[in-house]
C-alpha positions as CSV (number, residue, x, y, z in Angstrom):
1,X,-18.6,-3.6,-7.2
2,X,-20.5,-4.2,-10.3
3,X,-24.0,-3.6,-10.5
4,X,-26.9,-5.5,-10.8
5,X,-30.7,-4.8,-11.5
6,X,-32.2,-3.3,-8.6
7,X,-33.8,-5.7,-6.5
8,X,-35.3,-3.1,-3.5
9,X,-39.0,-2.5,-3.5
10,X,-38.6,1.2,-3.1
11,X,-36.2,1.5,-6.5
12,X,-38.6,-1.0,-8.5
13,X,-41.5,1.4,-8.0
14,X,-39.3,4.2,-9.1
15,X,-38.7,2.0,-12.4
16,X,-42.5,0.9,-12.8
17,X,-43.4,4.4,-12.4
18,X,-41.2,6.4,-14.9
19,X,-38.7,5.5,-17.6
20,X,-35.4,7.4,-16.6
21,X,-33.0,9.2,-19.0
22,X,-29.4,9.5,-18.6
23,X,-30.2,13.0,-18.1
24,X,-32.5,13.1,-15.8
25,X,-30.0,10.3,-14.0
26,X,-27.3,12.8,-14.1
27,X,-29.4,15.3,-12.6
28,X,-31.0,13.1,-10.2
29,X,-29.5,9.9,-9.5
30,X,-31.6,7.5,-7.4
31,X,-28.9,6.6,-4.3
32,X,-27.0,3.3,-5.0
33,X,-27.7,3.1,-8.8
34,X,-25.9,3.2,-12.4
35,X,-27.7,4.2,-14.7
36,X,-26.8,1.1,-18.2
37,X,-28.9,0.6,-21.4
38,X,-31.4,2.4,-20.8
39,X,-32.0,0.7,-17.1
40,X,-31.4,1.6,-13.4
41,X,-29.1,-0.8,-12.0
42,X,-28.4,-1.4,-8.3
43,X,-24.9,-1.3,-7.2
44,X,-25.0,-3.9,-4.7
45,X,-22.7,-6.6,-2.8
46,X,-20.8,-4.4,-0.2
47,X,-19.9,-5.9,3.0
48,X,-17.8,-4.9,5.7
49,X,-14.3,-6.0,4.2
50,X,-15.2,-4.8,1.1
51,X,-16.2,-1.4,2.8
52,X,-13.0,-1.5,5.0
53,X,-11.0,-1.9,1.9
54,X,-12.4,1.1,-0.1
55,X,-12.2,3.6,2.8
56,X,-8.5,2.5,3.1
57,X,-7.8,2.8,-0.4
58,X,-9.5,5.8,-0.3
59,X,-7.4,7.6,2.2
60,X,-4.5,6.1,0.7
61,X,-5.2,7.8,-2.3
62,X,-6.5,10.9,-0.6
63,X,-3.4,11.0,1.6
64,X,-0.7,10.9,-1.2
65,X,-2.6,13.3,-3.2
66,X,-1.8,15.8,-0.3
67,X,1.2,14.3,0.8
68,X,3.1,14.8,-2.9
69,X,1.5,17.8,-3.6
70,X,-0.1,16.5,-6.6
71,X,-3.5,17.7,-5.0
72,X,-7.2,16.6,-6.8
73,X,-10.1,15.1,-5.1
74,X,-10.6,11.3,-3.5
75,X,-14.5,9.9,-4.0
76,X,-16.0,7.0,-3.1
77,X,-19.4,5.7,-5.3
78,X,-19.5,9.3,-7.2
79,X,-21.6,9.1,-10.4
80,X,-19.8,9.4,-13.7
81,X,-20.4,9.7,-17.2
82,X,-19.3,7.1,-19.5
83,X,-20.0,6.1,-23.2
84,X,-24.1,6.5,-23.0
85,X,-23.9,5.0,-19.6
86,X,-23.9,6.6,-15.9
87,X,-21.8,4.8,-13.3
88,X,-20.5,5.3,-10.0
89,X,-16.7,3.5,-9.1
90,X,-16.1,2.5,-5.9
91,X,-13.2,4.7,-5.1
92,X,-12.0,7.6,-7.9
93,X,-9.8,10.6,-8.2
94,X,-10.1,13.3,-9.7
95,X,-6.8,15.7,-10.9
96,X,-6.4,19.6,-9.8
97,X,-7.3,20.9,-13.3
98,X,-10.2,18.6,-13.6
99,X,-11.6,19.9,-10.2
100,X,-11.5,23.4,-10.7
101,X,-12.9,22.4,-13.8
102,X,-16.1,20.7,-12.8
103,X,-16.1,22.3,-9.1
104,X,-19.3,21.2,-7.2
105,X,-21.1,18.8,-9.3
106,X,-23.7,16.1,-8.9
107,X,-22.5,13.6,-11.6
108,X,-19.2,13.7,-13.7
109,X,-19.9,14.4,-17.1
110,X,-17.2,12.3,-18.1
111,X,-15.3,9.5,-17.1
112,X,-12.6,9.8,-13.6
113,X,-9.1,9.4,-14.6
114,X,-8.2,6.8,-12.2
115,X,-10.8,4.6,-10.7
116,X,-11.0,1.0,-8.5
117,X,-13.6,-1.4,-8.4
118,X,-14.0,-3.6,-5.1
119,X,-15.0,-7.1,-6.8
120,X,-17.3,-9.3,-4.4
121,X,-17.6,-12.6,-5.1
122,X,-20.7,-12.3,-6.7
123,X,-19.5,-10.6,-9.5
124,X,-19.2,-11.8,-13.2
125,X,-16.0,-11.5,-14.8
126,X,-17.5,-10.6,-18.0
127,X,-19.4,-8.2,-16.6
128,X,-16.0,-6.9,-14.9
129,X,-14.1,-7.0,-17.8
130,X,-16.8,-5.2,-19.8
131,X,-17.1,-2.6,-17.7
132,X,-13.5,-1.6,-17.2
133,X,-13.3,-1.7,-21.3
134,X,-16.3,1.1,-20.7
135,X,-14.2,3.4,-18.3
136,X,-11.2,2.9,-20.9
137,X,-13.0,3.6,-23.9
138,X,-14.8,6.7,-21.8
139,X,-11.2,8.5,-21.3
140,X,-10.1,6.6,-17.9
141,X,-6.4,6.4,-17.8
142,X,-5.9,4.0,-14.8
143,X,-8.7,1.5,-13.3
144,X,-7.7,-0.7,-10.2
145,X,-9.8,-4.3,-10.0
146,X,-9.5,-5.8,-6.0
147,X,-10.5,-8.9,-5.8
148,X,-10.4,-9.0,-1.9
149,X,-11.0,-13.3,-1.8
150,X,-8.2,-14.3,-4.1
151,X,-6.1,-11.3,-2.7
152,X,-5.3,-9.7,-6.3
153,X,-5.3,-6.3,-8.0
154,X,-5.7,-5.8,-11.5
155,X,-4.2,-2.8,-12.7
156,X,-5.4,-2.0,-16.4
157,X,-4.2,1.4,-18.9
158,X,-4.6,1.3,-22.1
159,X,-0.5,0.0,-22.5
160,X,-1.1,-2.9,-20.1
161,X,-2.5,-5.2,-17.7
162,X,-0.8,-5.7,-14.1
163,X,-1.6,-9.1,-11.9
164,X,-0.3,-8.5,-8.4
165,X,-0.9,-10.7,-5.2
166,X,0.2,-11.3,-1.8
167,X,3.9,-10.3,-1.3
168,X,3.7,-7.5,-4.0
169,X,3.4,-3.7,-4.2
170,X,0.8,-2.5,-6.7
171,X,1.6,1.4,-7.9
172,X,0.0,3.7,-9.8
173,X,0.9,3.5,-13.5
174,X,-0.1,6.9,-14.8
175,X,-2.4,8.8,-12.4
176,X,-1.0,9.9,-8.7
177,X,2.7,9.1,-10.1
178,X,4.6,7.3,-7.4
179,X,1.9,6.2,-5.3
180,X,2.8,2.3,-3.7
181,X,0.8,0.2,-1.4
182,X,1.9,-3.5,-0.5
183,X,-1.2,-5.8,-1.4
184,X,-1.6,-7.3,1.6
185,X,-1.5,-4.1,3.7
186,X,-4.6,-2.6,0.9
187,X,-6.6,-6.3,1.2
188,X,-6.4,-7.1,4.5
């Protein structure tokens, strides 16, 4: 889901009342926000299918992970570091190395190798595209776009750009090697 500014009454006072820092963000992120340009941004439009569809691919991921021995960590809406910007992906992994690496943290200090954004219909494409430019340029490898209405996955590395729909099997490209799902089975 991409954000948008934060529209709850609780979160605007915490705006009126203090000017965040990424810093402080990372230390101390307010539930349900990114941190962009300086502003707290609300990450907003989750509904039931759109919450069905990240717990799956969650355990999907999660479950091969184990399954092929390739181990790591599965998160869902985990704050990340980016290029000057804090965000939090729907649904990310995190490699074996990486973990022992960073252990218990509160926010990545850098980007997740593999992420997937849920796209609701709210959300602007530019806004999308943008911010999956910002995950690449911020050291992601693989980022998965599901677009749960038009029943599509957009799989972008910095090589290329997969379009799958109904009938196809989306697979990893460069992170969790080997890992297939059948699009329907993921969007449904």
């Amino acid at each position: 889901m991409v954000s948008s500014l934060i529209e709850s009454s609780e979160i605007q006072e915490i705006i009126k009342s203090s000017t965040i820092s990424l810093e402080e963000w990372m230390e101390n992120p307010p539930d349900s926000t990114e941190w962009v340009d300086g502003e707290l941004l609300a990450k907003n439009g989750m509904t039931a299918k759109t919450g069905r569809i990240q717990a799956r691919l969650s355990r999907y991921w999660g479950n091969y992970a184990i399954s092929s021995g390739q181990g790591g960590e599965v998160y869902t809406e985990t704050g990340c570091r980016t290029v000057g910007r804090g965000r939090c992906p729907d649904v990310s992994y995190l490699t074996p190395k990486l973990v022992a690496q960073f252990n218990d943290f509160t926010i990545l200090p850098q980007c997740f190798p593999l992420v997937a954004e849920i796209i609701s219909p709210t959300d602007k494409a530019e806004e999308v595209f943008a911010k999956t430019n910002e995950y690449l340029r911020s050291g992601c490898q693989e980022i998965w776009l599901l677009l749960p209405e038009s029943q599509w996955i957009v799989v972008v590395t910095q090589q290329q750009r997969l379009l799958l729909s109904s009938g196809e099997v989306v697979s990893t490209q460069i992170i969790l090697p080997g890992l297939s799902i059948a699009v329907d089975e993921l969007l449904a």
